[in-house]
Structure formats: structure tokens, C-alpha cells
C-alpha atoms as one frame of an Amber mdcrd trajectory, in Angstrom:
protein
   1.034   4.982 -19.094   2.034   6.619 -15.356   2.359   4.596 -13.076  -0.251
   4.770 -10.098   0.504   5.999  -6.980  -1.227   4.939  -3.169  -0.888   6.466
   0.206  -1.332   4.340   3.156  -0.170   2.808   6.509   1.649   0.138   7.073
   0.509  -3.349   8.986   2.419  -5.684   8.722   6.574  -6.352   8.518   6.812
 -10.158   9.421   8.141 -11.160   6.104  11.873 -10.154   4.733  11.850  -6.921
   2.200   8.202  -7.204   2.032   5.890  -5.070   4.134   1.697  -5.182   4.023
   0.104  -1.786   3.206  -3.451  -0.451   3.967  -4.906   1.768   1.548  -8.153
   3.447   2.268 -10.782   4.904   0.036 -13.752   6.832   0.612 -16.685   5.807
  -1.497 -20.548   6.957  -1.779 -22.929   3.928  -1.025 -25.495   3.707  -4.152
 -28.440   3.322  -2.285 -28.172   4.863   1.010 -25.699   8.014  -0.163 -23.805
   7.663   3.166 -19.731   8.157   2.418 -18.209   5.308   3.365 -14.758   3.640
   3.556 -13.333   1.054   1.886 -10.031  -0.370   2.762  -7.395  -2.652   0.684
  -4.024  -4.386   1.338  -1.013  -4.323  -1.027   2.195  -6.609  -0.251   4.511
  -3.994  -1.158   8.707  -4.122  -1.803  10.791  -2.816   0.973  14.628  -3.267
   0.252  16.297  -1.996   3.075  13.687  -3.409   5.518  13.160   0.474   7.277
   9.363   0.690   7.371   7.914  -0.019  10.800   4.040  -0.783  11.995   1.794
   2.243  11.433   4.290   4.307   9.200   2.459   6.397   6.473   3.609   5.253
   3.496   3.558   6.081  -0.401   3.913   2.559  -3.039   4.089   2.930  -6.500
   3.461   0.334  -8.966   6.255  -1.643 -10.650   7.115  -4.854 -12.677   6.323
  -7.938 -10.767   8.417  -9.059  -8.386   7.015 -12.073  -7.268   3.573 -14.174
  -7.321   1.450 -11.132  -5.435   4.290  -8.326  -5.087   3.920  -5.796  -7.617
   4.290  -2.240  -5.454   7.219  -1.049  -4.103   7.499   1.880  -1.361   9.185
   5.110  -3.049  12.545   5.755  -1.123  11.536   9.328   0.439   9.088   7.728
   2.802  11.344   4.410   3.375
């Protein structure tokens, strides 16, 4: 199975080789038809410690790496 990938921007760098990525979505409500978005967070694997706050940034999924880490950021956006 392929392994999914996100686009998103990144919030957060306060931890070490971790950063904290917002992924939005755009969704139909069921009753009121409006498009709406709907926004998530990933704690995603950053090696080298090169993303900064509000880079646009692609993670891909990968083998856990610790208790909630299980994205990493693919190395031509890092």
C-alpha cells in the first residue's frame, strides 16, 4: 500500500527534530452544503532541524518513530 502524502504549513518548532504541521481540508457540510474547512495537526520528523514557522511543507507517512510521531517531512521541502 502507498504511502499517503499531506501538504501543509508548519506551526510549531519548539521541540528537537520534531516540527507540528497543519493540514487543511475542504469539506461540504451535510446539512447546510456550505464548503467548509477543516484543519488537523501532525507531529512530523525533521532531522536536520531546517523547517521554520509558516514553511509549506510536504510529510509522508512512515514507521513509528515515537508514541505520536509517525510522518516525516520529505527532504525536497526540508
Amino acid at each position: 500500500m502507498p504511502k499517503r502524502i499531506l501538504q501543509g504549513v508548519v506551526v510549531s518548532t519548539l521541540q528537537n527534530k520534531t516540527v507540528t504541521v497543519r493540514v487543511e481540508r475542504r469539506v461540504k457540510h451535510p446539512a447546510y452544503s456550505k464548503v467548509i474547512r477543516r484543519s488537523k495537526k501532525y507531529a512530523a520528523h525533521d532531522e536536520q532541524n531546517e523547517c521554520k514557522v509558516g514553511d509549506n511543507v510536504s510529510i509522508r507517512e512512515c514507521k513509528p518513530i515515537s508514541k505520536r510521531k509517525t510522518w516525516e517531512i520529505l527532504p525536497n521541502n526540508a
